[in-house]
CHARMM internal coordinates of N, CA and C (Angstrom, degrees):
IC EDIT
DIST 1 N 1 CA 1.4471
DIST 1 CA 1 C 1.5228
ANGL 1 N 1 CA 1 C 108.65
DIST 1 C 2 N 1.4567
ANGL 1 CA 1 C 2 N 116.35
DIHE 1 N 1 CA 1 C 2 N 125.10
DIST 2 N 2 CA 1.1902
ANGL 1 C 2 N 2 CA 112.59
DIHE 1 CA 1 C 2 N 2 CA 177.56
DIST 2 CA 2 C 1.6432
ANGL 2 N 2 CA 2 C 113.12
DIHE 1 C 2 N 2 CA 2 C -113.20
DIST 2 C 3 N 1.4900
ANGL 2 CA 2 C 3 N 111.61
DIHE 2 N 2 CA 2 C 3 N 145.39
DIST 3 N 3 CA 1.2276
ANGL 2 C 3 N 3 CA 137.78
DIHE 2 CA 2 C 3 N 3 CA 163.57
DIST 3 CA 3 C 1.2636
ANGL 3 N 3 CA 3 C 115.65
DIHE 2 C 3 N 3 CA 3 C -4.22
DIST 3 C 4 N 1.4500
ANGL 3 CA 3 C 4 N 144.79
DIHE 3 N 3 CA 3 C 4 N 136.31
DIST 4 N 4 CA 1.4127
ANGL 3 C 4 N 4 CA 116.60
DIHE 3 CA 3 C 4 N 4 CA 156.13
DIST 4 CA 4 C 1.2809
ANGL 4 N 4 CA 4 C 140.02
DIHE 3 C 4 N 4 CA 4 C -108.79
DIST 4 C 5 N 1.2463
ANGL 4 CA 4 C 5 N 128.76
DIHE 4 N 4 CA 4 C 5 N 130.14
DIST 5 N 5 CA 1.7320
ANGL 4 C 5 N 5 CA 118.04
DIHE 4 CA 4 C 5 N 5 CA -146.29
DIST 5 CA 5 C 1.4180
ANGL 5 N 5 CA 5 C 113.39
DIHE 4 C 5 N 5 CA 5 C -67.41
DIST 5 C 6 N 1.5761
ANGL 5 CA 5 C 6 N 129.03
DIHE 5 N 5 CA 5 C 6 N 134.90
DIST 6 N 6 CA 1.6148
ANGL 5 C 6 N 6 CA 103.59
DIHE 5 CA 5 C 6 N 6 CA 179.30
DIST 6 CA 6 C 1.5076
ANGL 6 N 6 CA 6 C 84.79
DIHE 5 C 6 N 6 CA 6 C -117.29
DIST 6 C 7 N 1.4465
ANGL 6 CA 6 C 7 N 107.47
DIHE 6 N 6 CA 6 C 7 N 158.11
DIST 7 N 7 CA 1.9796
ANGL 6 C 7 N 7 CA 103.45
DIHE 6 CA 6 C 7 N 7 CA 168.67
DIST 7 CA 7 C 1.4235
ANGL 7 N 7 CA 7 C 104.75
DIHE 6 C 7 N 7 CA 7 C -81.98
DIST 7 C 8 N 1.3720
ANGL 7 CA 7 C 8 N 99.95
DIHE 7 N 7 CA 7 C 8 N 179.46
DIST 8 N 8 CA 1.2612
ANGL 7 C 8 N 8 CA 100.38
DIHE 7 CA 7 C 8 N 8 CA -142.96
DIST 8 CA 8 C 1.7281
ANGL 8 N 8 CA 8 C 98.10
DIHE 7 C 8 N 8 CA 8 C -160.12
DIST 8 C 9 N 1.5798
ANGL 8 CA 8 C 9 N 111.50
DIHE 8 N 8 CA 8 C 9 N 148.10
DIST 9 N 9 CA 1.2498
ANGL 8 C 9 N 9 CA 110.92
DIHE 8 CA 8 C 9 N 9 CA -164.54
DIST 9 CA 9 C 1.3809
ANGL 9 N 9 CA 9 C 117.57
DIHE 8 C 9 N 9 CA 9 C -95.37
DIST 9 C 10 N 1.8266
ANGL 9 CA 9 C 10 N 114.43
DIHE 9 N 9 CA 9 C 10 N -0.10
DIST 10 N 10 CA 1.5265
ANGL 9 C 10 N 10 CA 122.61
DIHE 9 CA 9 C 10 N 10 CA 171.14
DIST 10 CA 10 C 1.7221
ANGL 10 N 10 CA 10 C 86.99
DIHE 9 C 10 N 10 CA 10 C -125.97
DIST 10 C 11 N 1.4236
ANGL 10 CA 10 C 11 N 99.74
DIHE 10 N 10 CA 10 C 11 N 142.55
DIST 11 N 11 CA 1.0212
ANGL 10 C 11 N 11 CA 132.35
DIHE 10 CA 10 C 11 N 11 CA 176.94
DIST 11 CA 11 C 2.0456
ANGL 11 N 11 CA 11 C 103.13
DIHE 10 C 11 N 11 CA 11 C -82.35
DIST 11 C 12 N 1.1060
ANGL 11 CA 11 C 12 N 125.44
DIHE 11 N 11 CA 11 C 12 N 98.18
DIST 12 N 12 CA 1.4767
ANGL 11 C 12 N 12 CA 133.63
DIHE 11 CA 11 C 12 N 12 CA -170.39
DIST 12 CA 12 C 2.1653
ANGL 12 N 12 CA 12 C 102.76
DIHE 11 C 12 N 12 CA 12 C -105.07
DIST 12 C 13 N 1.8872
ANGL 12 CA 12 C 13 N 105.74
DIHE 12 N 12 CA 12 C 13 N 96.25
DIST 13 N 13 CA 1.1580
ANGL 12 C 13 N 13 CA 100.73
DIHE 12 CA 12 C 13 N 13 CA 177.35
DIST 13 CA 13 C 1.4517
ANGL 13 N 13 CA 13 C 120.81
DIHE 12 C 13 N 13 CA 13 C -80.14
DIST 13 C 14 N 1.0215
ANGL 13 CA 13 C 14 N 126.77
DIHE 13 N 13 CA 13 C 14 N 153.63
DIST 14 N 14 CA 1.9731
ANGL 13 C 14 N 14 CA 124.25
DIHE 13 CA 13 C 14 N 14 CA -168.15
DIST 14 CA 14 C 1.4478
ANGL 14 N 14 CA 14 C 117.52
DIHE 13 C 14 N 14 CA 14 C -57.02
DIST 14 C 15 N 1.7137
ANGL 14 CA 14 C 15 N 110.49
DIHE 14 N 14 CA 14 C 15 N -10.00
DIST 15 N 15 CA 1.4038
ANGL 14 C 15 N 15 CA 122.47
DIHE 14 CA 14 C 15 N 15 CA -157.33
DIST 15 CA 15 C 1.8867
ANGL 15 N 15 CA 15 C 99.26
DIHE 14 C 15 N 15 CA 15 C -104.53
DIST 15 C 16 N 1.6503
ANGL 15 CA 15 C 16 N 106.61
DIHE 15 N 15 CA 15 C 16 N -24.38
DIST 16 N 16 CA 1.3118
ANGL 15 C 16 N 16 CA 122.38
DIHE 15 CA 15 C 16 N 16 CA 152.97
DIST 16 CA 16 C 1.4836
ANGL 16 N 16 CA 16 C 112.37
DIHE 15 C 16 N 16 CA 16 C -42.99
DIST 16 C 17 N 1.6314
ANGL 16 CA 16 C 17 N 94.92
DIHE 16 N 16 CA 16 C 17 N -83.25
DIST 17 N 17 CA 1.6040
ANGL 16 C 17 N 17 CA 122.10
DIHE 16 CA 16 C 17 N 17 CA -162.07
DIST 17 CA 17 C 1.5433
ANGL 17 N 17 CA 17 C 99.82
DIHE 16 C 17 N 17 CA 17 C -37.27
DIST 17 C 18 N 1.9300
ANGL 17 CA 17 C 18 N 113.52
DIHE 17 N 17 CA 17 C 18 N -60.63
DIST 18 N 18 CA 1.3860
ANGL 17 C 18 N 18 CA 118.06
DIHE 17 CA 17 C 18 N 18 CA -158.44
DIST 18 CA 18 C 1.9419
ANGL 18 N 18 CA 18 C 98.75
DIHE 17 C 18 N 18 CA 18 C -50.33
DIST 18 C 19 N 1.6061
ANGL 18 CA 18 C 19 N 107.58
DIHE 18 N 18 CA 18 C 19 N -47.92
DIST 19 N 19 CA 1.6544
ANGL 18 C 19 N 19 CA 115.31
DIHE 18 CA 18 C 19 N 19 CA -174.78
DIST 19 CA 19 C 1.5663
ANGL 19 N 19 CA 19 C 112.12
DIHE 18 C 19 N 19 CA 19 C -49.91
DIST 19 C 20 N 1.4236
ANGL 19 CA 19 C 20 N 108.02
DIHE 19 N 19 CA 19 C 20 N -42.02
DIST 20 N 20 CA 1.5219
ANGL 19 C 20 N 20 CA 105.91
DIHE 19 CA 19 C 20 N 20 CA -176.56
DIST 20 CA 20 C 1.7106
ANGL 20 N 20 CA 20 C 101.90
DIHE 19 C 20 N 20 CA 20 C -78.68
DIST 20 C 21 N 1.4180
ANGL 20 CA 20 C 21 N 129.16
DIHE 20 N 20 CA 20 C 21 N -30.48
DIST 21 N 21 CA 1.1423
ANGL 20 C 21 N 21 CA 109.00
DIHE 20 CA 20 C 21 N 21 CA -160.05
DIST 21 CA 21 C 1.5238
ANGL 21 N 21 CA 21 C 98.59
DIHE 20 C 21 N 21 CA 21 C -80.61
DIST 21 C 22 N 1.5907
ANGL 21 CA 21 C 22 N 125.88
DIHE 21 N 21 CA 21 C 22 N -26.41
DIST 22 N 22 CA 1.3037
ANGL 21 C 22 N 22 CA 135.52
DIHE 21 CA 21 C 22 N 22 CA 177.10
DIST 22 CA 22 C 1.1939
ANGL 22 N 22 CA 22 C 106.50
DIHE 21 C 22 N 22 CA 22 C -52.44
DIST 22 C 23 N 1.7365
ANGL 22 CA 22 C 23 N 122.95
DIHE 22 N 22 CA 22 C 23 N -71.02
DIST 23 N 23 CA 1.1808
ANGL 22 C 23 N 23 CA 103.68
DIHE 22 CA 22 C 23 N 23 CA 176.80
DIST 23 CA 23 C 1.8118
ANGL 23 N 23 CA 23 C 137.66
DIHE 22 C 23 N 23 CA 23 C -46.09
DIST 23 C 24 N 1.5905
ANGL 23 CA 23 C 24 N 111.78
DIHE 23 N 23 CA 23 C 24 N -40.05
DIST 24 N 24 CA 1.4013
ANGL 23 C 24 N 24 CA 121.61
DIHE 23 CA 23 C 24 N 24 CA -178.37
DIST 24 CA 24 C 1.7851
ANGL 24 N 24 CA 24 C 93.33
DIHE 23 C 24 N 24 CA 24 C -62.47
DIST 24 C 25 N 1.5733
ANGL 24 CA 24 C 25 N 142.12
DIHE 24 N 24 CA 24 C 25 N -12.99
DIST 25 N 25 CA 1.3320
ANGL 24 C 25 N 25 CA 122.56
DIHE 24 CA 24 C 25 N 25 CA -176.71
DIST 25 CA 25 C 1.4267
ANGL 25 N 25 CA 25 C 98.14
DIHE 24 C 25 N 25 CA 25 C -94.88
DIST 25 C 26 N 1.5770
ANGL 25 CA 25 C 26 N 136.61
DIHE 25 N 25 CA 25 C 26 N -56.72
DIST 26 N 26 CA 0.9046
ANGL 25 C 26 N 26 CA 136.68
DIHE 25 CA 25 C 26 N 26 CA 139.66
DIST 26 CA 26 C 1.6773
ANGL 26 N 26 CA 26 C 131.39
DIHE 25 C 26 N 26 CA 26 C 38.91
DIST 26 C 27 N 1.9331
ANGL 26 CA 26 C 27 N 85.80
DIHE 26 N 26 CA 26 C 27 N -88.32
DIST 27 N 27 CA 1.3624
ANGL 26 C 27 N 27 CA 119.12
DIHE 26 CA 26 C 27 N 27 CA 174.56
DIST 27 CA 27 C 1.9959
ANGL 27 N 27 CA 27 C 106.09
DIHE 26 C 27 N 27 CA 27 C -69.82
DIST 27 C 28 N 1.1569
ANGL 27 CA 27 C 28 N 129.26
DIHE 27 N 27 CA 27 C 28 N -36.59
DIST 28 N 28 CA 1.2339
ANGL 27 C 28 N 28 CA 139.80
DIHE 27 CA 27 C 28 N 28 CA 179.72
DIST 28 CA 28 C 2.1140
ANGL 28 N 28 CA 28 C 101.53
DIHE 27 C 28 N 28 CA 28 C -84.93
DIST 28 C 29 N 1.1195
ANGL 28 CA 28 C 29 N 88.63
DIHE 28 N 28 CA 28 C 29 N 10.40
DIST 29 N 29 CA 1.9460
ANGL 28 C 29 N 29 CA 64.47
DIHE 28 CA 28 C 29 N 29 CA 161.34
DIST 29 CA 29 C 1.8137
ANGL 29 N 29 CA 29 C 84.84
DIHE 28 C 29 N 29 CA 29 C 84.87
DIST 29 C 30 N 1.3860
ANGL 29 CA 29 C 30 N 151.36
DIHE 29 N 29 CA 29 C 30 N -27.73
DIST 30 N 30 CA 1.5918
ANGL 29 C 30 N 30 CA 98.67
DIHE 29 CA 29 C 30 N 30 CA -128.71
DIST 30 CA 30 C 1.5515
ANGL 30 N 30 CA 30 C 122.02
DIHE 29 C 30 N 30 CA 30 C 94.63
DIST 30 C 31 N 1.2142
ANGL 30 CA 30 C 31 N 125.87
DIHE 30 N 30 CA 30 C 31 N -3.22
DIST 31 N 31 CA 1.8395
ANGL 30 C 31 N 31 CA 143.96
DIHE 30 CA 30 C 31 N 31 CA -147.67
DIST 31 CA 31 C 1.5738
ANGL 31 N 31 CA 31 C 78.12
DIHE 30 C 31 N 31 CA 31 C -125.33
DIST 31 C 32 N 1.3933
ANGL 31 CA 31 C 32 N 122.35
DIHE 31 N 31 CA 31 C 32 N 98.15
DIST 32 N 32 CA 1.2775
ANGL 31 C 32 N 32 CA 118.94
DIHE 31 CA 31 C 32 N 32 CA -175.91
DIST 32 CA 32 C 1.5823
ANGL 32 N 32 CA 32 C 102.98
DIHE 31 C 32 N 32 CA 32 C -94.36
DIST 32 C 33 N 1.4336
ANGL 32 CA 32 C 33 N 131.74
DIHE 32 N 32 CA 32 C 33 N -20.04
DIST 33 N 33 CA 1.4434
ANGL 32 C 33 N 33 CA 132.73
DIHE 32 CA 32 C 33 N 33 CA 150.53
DIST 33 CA 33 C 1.4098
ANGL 33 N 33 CA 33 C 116.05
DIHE 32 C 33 N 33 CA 33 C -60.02
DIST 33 C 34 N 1.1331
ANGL 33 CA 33 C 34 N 137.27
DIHE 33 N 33 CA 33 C 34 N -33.53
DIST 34 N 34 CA 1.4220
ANGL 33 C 34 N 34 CA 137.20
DIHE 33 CA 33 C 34 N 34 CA 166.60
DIST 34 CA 34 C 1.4775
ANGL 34 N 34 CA 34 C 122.30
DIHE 33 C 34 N 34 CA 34 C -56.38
DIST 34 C 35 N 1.2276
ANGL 34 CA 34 C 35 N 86.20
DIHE 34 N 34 CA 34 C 35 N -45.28
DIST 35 N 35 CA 1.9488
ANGL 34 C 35 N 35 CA 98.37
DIHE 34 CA 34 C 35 N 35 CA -177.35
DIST 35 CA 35 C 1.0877
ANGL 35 N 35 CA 35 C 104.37
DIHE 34 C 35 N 35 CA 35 C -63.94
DIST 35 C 36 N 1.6598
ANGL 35 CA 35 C 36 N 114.70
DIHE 35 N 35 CA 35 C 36 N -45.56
DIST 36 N 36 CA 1.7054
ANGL 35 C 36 N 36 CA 103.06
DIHE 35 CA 35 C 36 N 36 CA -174.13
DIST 36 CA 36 C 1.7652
ANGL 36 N 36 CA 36 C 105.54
DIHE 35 C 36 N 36 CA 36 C -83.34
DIST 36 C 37 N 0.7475
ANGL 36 CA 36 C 37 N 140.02
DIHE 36 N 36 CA 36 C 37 N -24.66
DIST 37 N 37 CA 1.3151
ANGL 36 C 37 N 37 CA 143.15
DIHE 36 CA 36 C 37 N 37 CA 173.54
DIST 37 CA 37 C 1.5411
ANGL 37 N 37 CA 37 C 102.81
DIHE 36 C 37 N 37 CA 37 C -71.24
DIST 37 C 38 N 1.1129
ANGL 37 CA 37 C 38 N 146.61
DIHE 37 N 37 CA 37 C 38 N 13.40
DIST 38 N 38 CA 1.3783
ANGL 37 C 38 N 38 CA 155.59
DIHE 37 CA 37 C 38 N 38 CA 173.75
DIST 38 CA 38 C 0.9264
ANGL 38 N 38 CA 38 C 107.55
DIHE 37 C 38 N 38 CA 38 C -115.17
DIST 38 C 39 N 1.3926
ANGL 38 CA 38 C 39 N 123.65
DIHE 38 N 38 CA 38 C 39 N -55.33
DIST 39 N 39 CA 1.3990
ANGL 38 C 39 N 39 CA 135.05
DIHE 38 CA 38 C 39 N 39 CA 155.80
DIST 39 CA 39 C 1.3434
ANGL 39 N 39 CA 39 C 143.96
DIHE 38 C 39 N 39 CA 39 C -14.35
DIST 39 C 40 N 1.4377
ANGL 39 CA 39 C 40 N 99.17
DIHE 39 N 39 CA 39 C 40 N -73.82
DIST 40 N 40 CA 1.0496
ANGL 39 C 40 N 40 CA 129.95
DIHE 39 CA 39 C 40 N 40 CA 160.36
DIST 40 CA 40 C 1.3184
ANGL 40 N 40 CA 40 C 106.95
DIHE 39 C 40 N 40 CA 40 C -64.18
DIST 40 C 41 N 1.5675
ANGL 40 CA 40 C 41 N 131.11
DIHE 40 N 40 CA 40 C 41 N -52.50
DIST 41 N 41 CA 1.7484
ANGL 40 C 41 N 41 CA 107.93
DIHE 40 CA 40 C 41 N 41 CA 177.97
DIST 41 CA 41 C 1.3004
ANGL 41 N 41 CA 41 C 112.55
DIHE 40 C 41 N 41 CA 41 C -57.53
DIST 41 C 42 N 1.6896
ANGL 41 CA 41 C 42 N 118.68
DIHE 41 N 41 CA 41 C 42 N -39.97
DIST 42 N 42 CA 1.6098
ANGL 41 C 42 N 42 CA 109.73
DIHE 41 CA 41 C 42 N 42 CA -170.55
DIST 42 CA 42 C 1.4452
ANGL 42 N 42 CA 42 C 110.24
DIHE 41 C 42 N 42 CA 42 C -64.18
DIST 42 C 43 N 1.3718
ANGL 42 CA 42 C 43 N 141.75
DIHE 42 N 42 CA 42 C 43 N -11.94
DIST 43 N 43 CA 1.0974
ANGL 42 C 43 N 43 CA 147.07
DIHE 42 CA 42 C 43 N 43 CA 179.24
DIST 43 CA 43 C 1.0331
ANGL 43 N 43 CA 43 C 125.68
DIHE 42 C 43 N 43 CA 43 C -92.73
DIST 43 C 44 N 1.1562
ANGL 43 CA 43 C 44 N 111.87
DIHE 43 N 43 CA 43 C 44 N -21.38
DIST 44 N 44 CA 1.8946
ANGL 43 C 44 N 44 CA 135.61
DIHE 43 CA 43 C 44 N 44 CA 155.80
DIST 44 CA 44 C 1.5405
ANGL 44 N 44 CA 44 C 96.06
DIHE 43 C 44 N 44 CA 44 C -60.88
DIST 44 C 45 N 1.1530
ANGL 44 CA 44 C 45 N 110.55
DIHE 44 N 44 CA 44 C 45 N -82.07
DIST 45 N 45 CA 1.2937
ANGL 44 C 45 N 45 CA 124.80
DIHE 44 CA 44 C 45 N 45 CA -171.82
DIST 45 CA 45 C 1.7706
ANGL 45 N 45 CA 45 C 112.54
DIHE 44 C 45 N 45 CA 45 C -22.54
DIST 45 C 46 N 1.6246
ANGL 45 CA 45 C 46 N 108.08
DIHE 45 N 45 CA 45 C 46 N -67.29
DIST 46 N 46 CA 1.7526
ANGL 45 C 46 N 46 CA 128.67
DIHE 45 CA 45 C 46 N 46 CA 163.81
DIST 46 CA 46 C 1.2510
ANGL 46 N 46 CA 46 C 110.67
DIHE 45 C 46 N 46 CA 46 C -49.70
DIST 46 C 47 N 1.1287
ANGL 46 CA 46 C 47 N 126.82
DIHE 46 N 46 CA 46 C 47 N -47.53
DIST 47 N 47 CA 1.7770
ANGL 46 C 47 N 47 CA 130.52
DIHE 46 CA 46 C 47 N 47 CA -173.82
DIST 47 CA 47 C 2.0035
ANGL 47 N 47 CA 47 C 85.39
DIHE 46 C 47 N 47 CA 47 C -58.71
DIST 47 C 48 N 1.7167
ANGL 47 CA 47 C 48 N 113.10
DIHE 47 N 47 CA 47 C 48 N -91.84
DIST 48 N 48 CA 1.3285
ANGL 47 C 48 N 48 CA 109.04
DIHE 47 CA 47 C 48 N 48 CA -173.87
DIST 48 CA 48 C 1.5595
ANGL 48 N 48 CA 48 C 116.20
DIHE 47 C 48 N 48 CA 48 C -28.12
DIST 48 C 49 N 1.5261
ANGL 48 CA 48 C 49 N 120.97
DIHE 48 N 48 CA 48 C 49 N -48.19
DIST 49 N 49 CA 1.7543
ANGL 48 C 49 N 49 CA 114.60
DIHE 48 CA 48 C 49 N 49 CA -166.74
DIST 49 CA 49 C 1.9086
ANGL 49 N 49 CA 49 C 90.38
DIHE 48 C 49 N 49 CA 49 C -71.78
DIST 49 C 50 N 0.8502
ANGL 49 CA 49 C 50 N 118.35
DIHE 49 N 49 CA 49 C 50 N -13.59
DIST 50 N 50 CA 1.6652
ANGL 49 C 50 N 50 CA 111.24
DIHE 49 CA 49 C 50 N 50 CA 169.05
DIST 50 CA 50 C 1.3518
ANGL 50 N 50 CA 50 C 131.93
DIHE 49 C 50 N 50 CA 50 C -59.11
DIST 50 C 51 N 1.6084
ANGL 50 CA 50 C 51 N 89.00
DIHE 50 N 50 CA 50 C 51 N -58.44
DIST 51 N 51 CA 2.0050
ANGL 50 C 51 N 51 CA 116.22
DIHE 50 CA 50 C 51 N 51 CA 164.44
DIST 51 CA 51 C 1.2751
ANGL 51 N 51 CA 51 C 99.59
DIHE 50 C 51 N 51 CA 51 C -65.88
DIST 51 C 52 N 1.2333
ANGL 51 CA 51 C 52 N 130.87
DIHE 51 N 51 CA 51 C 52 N -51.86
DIST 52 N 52 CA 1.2883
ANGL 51 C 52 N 52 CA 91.48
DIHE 51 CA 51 C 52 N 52 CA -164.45
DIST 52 CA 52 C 1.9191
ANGL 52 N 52 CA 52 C 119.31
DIHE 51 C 52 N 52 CA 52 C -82.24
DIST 52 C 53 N 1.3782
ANGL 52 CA 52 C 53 N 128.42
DIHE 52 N 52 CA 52 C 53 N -15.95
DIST 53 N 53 CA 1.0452
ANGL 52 C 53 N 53 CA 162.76
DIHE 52 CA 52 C 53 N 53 CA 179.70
DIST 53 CA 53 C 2.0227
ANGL 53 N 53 CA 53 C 87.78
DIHE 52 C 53 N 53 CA 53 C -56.09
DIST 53 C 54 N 1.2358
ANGL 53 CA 53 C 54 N 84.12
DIHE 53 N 53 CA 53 C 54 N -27.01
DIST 54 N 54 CA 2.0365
ANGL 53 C 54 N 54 CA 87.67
DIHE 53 CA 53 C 54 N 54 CA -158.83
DIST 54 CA 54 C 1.2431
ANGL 54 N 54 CA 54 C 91.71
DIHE 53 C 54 N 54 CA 54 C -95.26
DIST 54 C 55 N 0.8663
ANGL 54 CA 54 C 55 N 126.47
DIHE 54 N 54 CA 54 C 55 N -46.16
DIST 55 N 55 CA 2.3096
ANGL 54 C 55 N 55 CA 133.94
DIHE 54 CA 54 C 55 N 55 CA -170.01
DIST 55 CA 55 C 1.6165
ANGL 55 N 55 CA 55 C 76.27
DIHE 54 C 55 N 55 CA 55 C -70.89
DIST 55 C 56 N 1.2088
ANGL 55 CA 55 C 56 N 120.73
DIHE 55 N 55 CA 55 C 56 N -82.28
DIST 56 N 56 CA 1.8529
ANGL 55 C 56 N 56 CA 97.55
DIHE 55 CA 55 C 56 N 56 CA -163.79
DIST 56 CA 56 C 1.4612
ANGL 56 N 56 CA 56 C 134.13
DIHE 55 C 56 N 56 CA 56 C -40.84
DIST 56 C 57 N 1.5407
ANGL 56 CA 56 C 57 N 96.26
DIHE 56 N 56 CA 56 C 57 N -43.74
DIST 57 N 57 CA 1.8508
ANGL 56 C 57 N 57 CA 82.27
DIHE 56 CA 56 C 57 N 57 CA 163.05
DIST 57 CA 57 C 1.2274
ANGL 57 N 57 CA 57 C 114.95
DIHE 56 C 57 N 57 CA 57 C -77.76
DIST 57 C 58 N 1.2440
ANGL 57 CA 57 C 58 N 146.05
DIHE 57 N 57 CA 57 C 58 N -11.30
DIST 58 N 58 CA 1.3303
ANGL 57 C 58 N 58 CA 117.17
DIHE 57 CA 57 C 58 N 58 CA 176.39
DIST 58 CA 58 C 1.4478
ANGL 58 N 58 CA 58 C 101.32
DIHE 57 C 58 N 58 CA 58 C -99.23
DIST 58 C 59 N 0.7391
ANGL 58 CA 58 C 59 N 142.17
DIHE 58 N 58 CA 58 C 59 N -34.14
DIST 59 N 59 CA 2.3152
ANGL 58 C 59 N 59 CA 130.43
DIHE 58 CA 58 C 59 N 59 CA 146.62
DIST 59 CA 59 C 2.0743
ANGL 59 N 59 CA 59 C 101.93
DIHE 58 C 59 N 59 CA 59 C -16.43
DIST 59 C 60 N 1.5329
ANGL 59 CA 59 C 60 N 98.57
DIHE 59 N 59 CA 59 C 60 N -51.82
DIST 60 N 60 CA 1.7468
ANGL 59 C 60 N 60 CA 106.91
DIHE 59 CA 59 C 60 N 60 CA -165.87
DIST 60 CA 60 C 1.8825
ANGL 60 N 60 CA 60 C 90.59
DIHE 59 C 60 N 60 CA 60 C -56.23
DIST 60 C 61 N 1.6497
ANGL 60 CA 60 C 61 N 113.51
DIHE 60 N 60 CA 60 C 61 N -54.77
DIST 61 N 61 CA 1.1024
ANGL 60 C 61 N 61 CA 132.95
DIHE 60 CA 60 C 61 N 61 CA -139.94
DIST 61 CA 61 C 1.7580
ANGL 61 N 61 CA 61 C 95.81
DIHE 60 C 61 N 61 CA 61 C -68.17
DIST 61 C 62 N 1.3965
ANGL 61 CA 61 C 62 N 107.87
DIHE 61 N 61 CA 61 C 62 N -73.18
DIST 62 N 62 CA 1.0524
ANGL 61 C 62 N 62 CA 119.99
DIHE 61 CA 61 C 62 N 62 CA 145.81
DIST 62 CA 62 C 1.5992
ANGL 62 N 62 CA 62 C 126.64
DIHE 61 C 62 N 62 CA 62 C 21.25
DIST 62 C 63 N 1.4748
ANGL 62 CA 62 C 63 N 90.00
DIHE 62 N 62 CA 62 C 63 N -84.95
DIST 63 N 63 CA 1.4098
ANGL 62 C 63 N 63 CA 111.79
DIHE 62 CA 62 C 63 N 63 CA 178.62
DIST 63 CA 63 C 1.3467
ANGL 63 N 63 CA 63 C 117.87
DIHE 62 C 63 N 63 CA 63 C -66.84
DIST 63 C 64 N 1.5198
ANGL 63 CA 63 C 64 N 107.00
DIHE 63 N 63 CA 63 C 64 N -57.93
DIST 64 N 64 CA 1.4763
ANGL 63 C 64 N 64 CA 97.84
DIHE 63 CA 63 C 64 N 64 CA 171.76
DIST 64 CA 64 C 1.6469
ANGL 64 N 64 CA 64 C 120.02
DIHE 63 C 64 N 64 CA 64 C -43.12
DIST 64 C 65 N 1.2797
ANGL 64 CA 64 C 65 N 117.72
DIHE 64 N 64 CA 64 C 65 N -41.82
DIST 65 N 65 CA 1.4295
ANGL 64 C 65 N 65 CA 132.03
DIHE 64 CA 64 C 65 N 65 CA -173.39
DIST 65 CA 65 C 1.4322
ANGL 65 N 65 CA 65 C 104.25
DIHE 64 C 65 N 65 CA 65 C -54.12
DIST 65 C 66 N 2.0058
ANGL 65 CA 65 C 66 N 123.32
DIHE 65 N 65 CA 65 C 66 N -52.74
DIST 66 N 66 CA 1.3403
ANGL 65 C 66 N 66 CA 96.81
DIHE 65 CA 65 C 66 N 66 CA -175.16
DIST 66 CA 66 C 1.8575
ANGL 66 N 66 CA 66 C 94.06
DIHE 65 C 66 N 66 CA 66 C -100.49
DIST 66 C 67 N 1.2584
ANGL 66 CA 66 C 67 N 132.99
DIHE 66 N 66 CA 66 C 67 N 32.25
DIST 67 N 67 CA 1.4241
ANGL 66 C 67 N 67 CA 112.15
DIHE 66 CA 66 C 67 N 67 CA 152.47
DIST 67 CA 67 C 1.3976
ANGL 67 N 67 CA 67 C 112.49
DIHE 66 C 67 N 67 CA 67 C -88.99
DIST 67 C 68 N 1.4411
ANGL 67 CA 67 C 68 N 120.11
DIHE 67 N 67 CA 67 C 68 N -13.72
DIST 68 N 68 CA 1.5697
ANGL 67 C 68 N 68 CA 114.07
DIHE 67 CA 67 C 68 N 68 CA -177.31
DIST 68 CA 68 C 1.9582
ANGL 68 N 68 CA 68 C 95.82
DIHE 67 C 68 N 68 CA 68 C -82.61
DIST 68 C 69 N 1.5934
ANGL 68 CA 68 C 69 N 117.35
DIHE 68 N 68 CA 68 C 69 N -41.93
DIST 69 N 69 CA 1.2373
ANGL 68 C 69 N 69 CA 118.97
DIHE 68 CA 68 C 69 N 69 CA -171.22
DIST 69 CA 69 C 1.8622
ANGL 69 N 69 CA 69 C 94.26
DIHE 68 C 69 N 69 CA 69 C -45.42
DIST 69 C 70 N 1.4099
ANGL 69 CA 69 C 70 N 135.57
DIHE 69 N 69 CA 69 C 70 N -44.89
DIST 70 N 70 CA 1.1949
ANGL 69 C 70 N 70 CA 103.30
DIHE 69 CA 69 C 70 N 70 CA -111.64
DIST 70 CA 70 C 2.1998
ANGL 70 N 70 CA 70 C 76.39
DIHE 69 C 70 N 70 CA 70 C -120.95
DIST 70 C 71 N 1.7749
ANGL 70 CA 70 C 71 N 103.23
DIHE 70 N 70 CA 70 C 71 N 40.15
DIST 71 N 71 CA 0.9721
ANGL 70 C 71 N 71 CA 106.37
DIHE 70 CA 70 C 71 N 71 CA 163.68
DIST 71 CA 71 C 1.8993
ANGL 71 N 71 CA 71 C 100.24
DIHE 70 C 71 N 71 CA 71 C 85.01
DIST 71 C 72 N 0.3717
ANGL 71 CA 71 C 72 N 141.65
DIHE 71 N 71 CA 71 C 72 N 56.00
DIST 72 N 72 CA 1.9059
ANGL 71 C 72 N 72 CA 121.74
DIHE 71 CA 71 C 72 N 72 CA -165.73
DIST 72 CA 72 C 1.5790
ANGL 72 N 72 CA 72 C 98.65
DIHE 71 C 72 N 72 CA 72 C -152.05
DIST 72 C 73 N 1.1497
ANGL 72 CA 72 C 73 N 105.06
DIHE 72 N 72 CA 72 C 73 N -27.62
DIST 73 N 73 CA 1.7460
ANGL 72 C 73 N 73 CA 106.42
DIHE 72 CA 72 C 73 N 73 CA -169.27
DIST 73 CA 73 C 1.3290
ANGL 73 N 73 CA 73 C 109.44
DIHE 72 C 73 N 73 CA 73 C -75.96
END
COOR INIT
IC SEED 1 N 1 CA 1 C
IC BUILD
């Protein structure tokens, strides 16, 4: 069963991927389950500081939107 591709808003070349996945084995000893399980948390980690990075500006956006509605701007 393979993966399924979603697009995507950074362009990630294979010569990247191989460098990052080298380093995360690297850092794991050689522990090629570690690396990806590191991985995968630090990317958890970036995905969430994304969302939430995204709900605050649009809370900012938001607001600005009904402080200009409500005459004030």
């Amino acid at each position: 069963m393979h993966a399924q591709r979603h697009d995507s808003l950074v362009e990630i070349h294979p010569s990247e991927a191989e460098g990052i996945a080298a380093a995360y084995l690297r850092a794991a000893d050689g522990d090629a389950r570690a690396a990806l399980v590191q991985a995968i948390t630090d990317a958890l980690t970036d995905l969430d500081a994304a969302e939430l990075r995204l709900v605050k500006q649009r809370r900012l956006i938001s607001r600005g939107y009904a402080y200009c509605l409500t005459g004030a701007a």
